[in-house]
Backbone as CSV, one residue per row, in Angstrom:
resi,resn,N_x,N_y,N_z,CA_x,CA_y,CA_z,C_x,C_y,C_z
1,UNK,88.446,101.695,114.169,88.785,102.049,112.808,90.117,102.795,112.797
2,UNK,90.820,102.279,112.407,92.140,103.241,111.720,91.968,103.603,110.344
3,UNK,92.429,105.406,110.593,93.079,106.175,108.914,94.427,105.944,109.136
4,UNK,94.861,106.137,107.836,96.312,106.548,108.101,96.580,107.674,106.512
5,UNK,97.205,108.968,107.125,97.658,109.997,105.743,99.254,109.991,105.729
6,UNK,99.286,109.764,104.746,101.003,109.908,104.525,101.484,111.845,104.515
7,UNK,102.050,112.002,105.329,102.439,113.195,106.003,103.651,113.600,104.652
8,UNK,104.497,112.997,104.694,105.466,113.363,103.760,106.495,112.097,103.509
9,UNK,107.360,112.322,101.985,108.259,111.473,102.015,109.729,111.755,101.726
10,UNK,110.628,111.865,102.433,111.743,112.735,102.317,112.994,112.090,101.835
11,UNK,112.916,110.283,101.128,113.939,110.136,100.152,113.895,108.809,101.127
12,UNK,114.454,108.840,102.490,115.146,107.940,103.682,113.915,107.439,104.382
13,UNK,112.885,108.430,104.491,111.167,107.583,105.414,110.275,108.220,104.817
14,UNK,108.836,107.404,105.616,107.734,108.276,105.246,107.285,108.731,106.426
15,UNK,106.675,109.815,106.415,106.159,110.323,107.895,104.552,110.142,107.932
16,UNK,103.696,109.463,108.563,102.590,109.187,108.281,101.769,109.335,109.352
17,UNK,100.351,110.091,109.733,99.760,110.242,110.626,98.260,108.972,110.587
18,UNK,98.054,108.494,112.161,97.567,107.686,112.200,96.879,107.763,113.104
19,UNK,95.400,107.724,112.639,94.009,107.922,113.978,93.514,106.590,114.272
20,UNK,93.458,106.088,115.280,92.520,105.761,116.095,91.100,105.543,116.666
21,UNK,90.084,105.226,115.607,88.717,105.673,116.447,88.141,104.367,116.664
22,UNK,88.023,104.232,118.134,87.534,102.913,118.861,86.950,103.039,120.180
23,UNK,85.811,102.855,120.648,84.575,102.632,121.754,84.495,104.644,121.609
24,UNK,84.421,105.264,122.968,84.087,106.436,122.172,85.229,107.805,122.027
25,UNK,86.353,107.115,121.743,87.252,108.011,121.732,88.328,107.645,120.690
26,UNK,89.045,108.794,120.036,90.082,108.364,118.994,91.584,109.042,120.080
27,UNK,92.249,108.725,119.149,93.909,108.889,119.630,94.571,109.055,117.600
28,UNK,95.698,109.850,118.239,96.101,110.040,116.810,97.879,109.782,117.358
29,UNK,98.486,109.713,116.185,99.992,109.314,116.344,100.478,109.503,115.036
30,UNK,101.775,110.114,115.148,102.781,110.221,114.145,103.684,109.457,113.977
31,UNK,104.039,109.243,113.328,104.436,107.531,112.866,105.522,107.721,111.805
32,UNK,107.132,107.418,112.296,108.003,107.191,111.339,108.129,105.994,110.421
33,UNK,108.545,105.381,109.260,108.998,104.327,108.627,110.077,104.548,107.474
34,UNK,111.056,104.050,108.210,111.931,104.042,107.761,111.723,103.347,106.016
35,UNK,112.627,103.249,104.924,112.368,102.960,103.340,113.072,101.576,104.067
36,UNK,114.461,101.282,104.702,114.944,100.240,104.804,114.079,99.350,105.488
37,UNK,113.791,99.594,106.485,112.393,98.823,107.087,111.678,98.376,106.391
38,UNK,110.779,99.459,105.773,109.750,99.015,104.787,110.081,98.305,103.890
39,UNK,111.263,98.488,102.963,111.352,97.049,102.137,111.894,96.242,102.737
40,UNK,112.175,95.903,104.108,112.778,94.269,104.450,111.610,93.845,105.502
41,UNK,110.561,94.660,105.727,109.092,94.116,105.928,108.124,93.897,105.604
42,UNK,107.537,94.645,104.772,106.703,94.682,103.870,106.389,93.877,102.634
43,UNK,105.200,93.313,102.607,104.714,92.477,101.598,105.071,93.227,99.874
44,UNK,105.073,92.141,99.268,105.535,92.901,97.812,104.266,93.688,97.602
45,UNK,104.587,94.781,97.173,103.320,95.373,96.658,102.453,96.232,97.260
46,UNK,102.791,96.053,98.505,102.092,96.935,99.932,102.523,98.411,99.778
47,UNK,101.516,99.507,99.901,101.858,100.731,100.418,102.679,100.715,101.794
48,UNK,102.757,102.011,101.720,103.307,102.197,103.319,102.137,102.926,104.339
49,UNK,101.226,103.153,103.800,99.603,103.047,104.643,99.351,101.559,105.195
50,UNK,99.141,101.051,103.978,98.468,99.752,103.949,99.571,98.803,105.636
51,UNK,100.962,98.934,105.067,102.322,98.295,106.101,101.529,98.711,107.139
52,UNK,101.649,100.152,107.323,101.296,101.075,109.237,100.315,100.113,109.759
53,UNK,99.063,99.792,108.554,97.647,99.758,109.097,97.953,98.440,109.590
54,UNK,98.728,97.211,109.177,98.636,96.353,109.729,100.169,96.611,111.239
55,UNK,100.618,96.842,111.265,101.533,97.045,112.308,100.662,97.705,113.357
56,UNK,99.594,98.721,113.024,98.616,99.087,114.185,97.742,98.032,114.895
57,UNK,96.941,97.318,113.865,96.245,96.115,113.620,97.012,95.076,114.823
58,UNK,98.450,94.892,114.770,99.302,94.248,115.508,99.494,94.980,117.359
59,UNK,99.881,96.018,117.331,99.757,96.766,118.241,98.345,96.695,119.105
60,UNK,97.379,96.670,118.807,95.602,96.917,118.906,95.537,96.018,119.552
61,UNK,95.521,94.523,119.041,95.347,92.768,119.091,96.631,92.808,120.688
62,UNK,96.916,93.968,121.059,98.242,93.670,121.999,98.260,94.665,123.356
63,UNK,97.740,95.805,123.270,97.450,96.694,123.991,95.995,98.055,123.441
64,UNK,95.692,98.683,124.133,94.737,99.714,124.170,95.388,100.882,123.323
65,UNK,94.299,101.315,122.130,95.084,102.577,121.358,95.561,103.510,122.699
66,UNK,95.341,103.791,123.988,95.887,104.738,124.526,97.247,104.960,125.191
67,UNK,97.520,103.163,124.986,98.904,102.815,125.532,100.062,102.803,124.244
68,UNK,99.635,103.014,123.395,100.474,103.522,121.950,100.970,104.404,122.253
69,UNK,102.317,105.059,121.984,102.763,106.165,121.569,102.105,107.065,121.004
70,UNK,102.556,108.302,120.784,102.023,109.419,119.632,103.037,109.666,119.184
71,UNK,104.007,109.328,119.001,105.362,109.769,118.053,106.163,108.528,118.557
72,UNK,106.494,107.873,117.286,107.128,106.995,117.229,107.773,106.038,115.763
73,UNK,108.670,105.398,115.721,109.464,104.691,114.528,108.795,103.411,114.641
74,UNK,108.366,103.286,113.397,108.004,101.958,113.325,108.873,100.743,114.060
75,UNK,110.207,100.799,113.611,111.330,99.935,114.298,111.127,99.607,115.861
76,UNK,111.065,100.681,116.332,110.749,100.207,118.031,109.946,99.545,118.809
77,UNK,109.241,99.421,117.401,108.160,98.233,117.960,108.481,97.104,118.651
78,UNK,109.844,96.404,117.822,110.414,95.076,118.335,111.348,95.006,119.387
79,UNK,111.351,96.289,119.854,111.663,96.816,121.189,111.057,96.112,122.134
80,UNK,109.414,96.075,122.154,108.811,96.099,123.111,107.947,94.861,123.108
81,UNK,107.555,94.120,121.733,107.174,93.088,121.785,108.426,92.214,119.909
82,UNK,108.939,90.907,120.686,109.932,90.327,120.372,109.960,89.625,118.952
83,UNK,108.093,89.202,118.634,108.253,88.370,117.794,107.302,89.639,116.916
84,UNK,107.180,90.958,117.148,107.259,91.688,115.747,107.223,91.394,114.433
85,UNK,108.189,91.465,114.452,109.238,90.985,113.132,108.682,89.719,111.979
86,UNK,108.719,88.386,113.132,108.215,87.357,112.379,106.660,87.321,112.090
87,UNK,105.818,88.194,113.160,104.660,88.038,112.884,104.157,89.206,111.528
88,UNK,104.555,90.393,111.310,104.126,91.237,110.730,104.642,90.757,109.295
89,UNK,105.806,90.328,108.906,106.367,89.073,107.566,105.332,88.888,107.046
């Protein structure tokens, strides 16, 4: 199960905290998103909860919540896996 609380929004991102609870342990992470990001990724109409939850959703389907970061930009994702981008669209 993932939460996600929107931490704050300061004009340029949102800062959003994001738990983890899966087999018997959670993990939590702080989570940048950029506004430019978010509107050139994000479905029309989507929060920026709703965006995280599936970019976690993506992350999950790819590695173990423990191999996630705990502080991190949404952006760097496509750092580390390539087709990001086209899949989260």
């Amino acid at each position: 199960m993932v939460s996600i609380r929107q931490l704050s929004d300061d004009g340029d991102h949102f800062l959003l905290e994001v738990r983890v609870a899966e087999g018997r342990g959670e993990t939590r992470h702080e989570v940048t998103l950029k506004k430019k990001d978010y509107a050139r990724l994000a479905r029309v109409d989507e929060t920026a909860e709703a965006f995280v939850a599936r970019c976690f959703a993506f992350l999950l389907a790819r590695e173990p919540k423990e191999s996630i970061l705990t502080r991190f930009d949404i952006s760097i994702i496509a750092r580390y896996f390539a087709d990001f981008e086209c899949v989260i669209r």
